[in-house]
N, C-alpha and C positions, 0 to 999 in steps of 0.2 A: 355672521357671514353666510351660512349656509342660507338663513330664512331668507336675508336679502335676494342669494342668487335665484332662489327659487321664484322668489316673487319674480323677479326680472323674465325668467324663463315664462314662467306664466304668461306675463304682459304680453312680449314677444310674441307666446304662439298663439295669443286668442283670437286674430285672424285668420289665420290659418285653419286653428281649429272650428271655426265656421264653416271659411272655404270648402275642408274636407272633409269635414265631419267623421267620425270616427267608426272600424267596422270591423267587425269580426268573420271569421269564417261560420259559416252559415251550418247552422245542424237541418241536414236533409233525411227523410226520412224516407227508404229506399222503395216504396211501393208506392208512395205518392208518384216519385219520376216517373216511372212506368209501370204502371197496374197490370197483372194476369186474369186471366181467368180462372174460377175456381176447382178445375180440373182438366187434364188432359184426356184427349177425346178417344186416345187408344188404352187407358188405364180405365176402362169401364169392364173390361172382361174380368171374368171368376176365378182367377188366376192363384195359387199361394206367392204370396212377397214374404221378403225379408228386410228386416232393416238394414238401413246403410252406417252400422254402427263399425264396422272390421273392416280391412282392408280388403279393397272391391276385387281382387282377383280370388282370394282364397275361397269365394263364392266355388269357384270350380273343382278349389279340394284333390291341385294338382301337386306333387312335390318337385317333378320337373319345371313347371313352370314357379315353382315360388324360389327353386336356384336361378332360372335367367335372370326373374326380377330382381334379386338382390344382386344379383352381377351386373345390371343393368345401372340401379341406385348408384352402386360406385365406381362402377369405369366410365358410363355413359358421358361423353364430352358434352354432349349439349348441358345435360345435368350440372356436369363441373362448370362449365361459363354461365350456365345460371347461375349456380351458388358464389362463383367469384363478385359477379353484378350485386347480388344480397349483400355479400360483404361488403361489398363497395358503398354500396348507400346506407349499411348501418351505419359505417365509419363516418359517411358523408353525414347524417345525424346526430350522431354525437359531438361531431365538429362543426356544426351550425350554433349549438348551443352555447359554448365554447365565449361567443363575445358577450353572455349574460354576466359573466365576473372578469375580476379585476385583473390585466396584465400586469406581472410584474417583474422588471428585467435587472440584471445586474450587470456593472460595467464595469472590471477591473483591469488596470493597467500601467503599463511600466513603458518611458520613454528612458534612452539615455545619448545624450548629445555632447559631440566635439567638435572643438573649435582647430583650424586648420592650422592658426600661431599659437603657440603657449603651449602647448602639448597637455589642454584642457579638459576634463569632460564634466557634465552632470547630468545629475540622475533626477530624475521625474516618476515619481507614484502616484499614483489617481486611483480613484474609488467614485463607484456612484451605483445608486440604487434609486428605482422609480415605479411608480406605479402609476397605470391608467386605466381612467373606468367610463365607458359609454356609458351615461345613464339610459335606460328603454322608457322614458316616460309615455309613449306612443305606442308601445308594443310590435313598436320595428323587429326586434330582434327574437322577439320571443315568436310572432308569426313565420320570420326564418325557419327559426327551427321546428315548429309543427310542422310546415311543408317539406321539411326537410324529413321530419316524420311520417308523413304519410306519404312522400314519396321510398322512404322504406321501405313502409308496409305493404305497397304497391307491391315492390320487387318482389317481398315476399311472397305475396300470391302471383305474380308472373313466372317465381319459380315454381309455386305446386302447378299450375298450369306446364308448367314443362315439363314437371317429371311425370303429370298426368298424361301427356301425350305420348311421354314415351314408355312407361308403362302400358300404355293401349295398342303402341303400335311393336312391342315385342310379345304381346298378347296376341296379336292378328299377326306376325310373324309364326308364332309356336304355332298356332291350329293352321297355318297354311304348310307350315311342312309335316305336320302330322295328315292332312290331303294329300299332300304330292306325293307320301310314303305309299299311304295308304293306296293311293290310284296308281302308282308302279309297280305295288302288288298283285294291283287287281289285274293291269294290263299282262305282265306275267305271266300269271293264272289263268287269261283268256288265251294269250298268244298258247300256251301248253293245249288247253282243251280245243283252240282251234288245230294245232298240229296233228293232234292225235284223232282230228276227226277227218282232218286230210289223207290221213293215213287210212284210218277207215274210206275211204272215197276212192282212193287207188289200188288198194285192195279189191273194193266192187268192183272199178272199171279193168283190172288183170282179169278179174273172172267175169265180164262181161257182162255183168249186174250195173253199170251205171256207164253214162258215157263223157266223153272230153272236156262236157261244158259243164258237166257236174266239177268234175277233178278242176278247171280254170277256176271254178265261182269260187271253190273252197280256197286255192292258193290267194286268189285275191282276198279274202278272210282275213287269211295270215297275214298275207303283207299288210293291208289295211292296220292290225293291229300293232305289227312288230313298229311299221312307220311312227305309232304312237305312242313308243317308248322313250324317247330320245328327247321328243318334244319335253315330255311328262320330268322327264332326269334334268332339265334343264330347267324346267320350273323350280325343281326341286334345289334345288343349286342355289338358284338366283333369290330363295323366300331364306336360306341357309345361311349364304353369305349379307344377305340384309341384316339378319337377326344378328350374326358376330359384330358387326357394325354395331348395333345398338346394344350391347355391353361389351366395348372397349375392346373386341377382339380382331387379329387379323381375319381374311375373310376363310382362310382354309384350316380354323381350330375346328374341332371335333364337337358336336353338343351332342348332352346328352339330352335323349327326347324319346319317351316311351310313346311311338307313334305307332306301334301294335294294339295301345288299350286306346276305344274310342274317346273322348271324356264324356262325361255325363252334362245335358245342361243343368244347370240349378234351378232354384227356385227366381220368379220374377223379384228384381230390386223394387222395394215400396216407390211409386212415381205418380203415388193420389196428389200432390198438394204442389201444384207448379210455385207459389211462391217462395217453396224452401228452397228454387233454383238461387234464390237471390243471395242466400248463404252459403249452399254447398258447391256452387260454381267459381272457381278462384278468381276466373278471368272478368266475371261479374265482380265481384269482391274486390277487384283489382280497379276494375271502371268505376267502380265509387269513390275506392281511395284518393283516386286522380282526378276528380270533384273535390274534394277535400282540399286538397294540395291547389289545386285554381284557385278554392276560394282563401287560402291563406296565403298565396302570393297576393291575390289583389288585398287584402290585407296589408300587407309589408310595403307594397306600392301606394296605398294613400297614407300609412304613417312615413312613406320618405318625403312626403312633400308638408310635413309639419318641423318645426327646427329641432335639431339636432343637440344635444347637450353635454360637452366631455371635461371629465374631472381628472387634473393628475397631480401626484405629488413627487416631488425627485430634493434628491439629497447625495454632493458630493462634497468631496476632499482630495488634498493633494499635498505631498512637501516631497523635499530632496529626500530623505532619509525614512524608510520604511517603519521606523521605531515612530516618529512623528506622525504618521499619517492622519490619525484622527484627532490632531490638535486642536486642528480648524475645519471646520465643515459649514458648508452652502445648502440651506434648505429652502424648497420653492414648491410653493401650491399655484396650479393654475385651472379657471375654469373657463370653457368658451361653449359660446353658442355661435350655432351656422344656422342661420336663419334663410332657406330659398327664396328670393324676389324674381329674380328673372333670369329662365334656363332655354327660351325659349319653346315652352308648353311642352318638354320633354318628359316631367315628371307624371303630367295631367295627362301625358298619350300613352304614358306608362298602363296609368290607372287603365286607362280606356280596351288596352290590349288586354293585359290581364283579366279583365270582364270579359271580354270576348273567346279568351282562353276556355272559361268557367260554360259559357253558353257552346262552346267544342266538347268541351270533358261531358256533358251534362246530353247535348245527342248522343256523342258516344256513348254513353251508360245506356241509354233507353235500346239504342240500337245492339247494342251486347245480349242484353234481356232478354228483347226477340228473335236473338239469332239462337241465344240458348232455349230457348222454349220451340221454337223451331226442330231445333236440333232434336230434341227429345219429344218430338210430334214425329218427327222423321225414323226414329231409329224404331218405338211404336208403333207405327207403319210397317217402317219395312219386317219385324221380326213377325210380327201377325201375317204378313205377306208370304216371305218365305217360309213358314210352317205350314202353310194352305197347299204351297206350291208344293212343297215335299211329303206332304200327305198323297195328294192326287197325284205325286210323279210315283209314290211305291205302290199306290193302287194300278198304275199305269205298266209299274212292272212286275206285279204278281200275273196281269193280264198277257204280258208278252211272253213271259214261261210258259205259261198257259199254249199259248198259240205255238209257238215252240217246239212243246212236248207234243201237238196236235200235228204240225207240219213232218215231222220227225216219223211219227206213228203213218200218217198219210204217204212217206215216198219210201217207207221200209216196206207197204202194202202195194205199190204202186199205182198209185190214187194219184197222186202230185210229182212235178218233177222237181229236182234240187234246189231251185230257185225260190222257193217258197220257206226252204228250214237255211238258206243262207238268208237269206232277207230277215226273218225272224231272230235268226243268233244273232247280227251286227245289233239288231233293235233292241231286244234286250242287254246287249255287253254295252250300246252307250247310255240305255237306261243304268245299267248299274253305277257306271263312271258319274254319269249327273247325281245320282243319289250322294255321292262322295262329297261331289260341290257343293251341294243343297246343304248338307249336315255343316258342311263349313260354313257356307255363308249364313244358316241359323246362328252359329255361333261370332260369325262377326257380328249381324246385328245386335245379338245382344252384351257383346263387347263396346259397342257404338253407344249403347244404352248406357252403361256405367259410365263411359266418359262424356257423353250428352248432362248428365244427373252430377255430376262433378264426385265421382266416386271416390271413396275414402281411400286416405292416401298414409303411409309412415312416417311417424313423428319426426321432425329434423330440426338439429341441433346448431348455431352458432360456435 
């Protein structure tokens, strides 16, 4: 019986099987889609690297910042709706697979009936046990579940793509209020040494060593500065209450943040070989997957348009009395074929979609590539950028001391009038404020850098 059915099956789909001809998910090989160049054009300097063997933040060798991130890891919501979506799609693969074996149900049951005259009743016991099995002779089912597979693995890397995001942007939170600390100290320190040199200024003008416009220039000093205290507390606040947001906290908990020790930058993350973007970037890794998974639907979509083959077998029994029940039992094998003739070309626009899907996933991938190599052309840029720029801005401020201590000495001698050492002291207290921003934004670009380079991230667990 079995050879006959098979043959039968056979006959049946060898049209089809021309019609459709049979296909598998296509092994791509990821630098054929989109080729790199064999270096980035800002990884030519003489720099020391490190590998990207550890997790990308402890580059900094901060202990404040490596308690955010693990507060971050487990409170962060985005983080947790990632790993729910993980969960979700492994389950969702594992139960794709699921119709590769046999169902088998069991059906036990008890009737009991009376009759309205006679003051009658009887009893009714049933039993039944059954099996059914899809055969996959087309690899319907088995394509299923690879796309079901690789739409897993997708998630997977759309999680490390999230936690990577948000490890980078509680990373660019900590050094922004280690700034804003840092520059309300500073302004503090200025508002002090401006007062105390107002003081000195109305001192002269009591003893008729200076006059009105001296003592004005210098209150405006003050105010100038105290004005931008407020601003500066408000930054500070606002980069505060970010951060508690991104590890799970209200926005008025306390962090702890050693924002008196500058931190040091590290060494450059190795960024010779763009094409290792194509591994260590998740969201790359993720645009492949979903190549993968296109091409194994349209797989699943041309074996449904070849026929179909299911085998089952069921066996029941039944009598009045419980002790009898398996006196007599009914046993029945059956096998059918569904053979498609005409669905109106909905299986073959199937196909057709599905393809179309494949040639979507497959720009997207290419255009992920470029956006990561971009991205890490950019963050290259910018940190060569801004280390140029805060070189020439503390050469720019050793010169304004300079002039300073020269204006200073010039209206103690009275050589120059006031206007000259107030002009001078704003120029250097906002020189010193920009150095504050400069050191920050160094350190954001090369914050930008590790999550550009798909920096190493903490092992996680199902």
């Amino acid at each position: 019986m079995k050879a006959t059915l098979i043959q039968t099956v056979a006959v049946c789909a060898a049209p089809f099987l021309i019609l459709s001809g049979c296909y598998t998910a296509a092994q791509r090989e990821s630098t054929d889609l989109q080729p790199l160049p064999a270096t980035f054009s800002g990884s030519s300097r003489a720099t020391p690297t490190v590998a990207l063997d550890a997790v990308w933040w402890s580059a900094f060798n901060r202990s404040d910042l490596d308690a955010l991130q693990a507060s971050a890891f487990t409170d962060n919501l985005d983080i947790a709706q990632a790993w729910a979506r993980l969960r979700q799609s492994e389950a969702a693969a594992l139960q794709a697979g699921a119709d590769l074996y046999p169902e088998l149900s069991l059906t036990p049951g008890y009737d009991r009936t009376w009759r309205n005259k006679g003051d009658t009743a009887s009893n009714n016991y049933v039993a039944g046990l059954g099996i059914r099995y899809d055969v996959d002779l087309w690899g319907k089912i088995r394509a299923t579940q690879n796309a079901a597979e690789a739409r897993a693995l997708a998630s997977a890397d759309d999680f490390q793509s999230t936690a990577l995001t948000i490890s980078a942007s509680v990373t660019n939170r900590w050094i922004e209020i280690i700034e804003a600390e840092q520059r309300v100290a500073l302004l503090q320190q200025q508002l002090e040494i401006n007062s105390t040199q107002l003081e000195l200024i109305e001192l002269r003008f009591r003893n008729s060593q200076a006059n009105s416009l001296d003592v004005y220039q210098q209150r405006q000093a003050v105010a100038r500065t105290r004005s931008n205290i407020p601003r500066a507390e408000a930054q500070r606040s606002a980069s505060q209450y970010a951060l508690n947001l991104l590890i799970g906290q209200t926005a008025t908990e306390l962090l702890q943040i050693d924002w008196q020790t500058t931190p040091t930058l590290p060494p450059m993350p190795n960024s010779a070989v763009p094409s290792d973007l194509l591994e260590q970037r998740p969201d790359v890794r993720a645009a492949l997957r979903r190549i993968e998974l296109a091409d194994w639907n349209v797989a699943a979509a041309k074996a449904n348009r070849l026929p179909s083959v299911s085998l089952g077998l069921s066996g029941s029994t039944g009598a009045e009395n419980f002790e009898d029940l398996f006196d007599d039992w009914l046993g029945k094998f059956t096998g059918r074929i569904v053979a498609p003739i005409m669905d109106g070309g909905r299986r073959k626009l199937e196909v057709e979609k599905q393809l179309a899907v494949v040639d979507e996933a497959v720009a997207n991938y290419r255009q992920t590539v470029l956006i990561a190599f971009k991205e890490v052309e950019d963050a290259l840029q910018l940190e060569q950028r801004v280390l140029e720029q805060l070189e020439a801005l503390r050469a720019e401020l050793g010169l304004a001391r300079q002039t300073l201590s020269a204006a200073r000495n010039r209206y103690a001698n009275g050589l120059s009038d006031y206007l000259n050492v107030t002009s001078s002291l704003l120029s250097m207290q906002n020189l010193e404020r920009d150095e504050i921003t400069q050191v920050a934004n160094l350190f954001k670009a090369r914050i930008a850098l590790h999550q550009a380079l798909g920096g190493q991230l903490p092992t996680f667990k199902l």
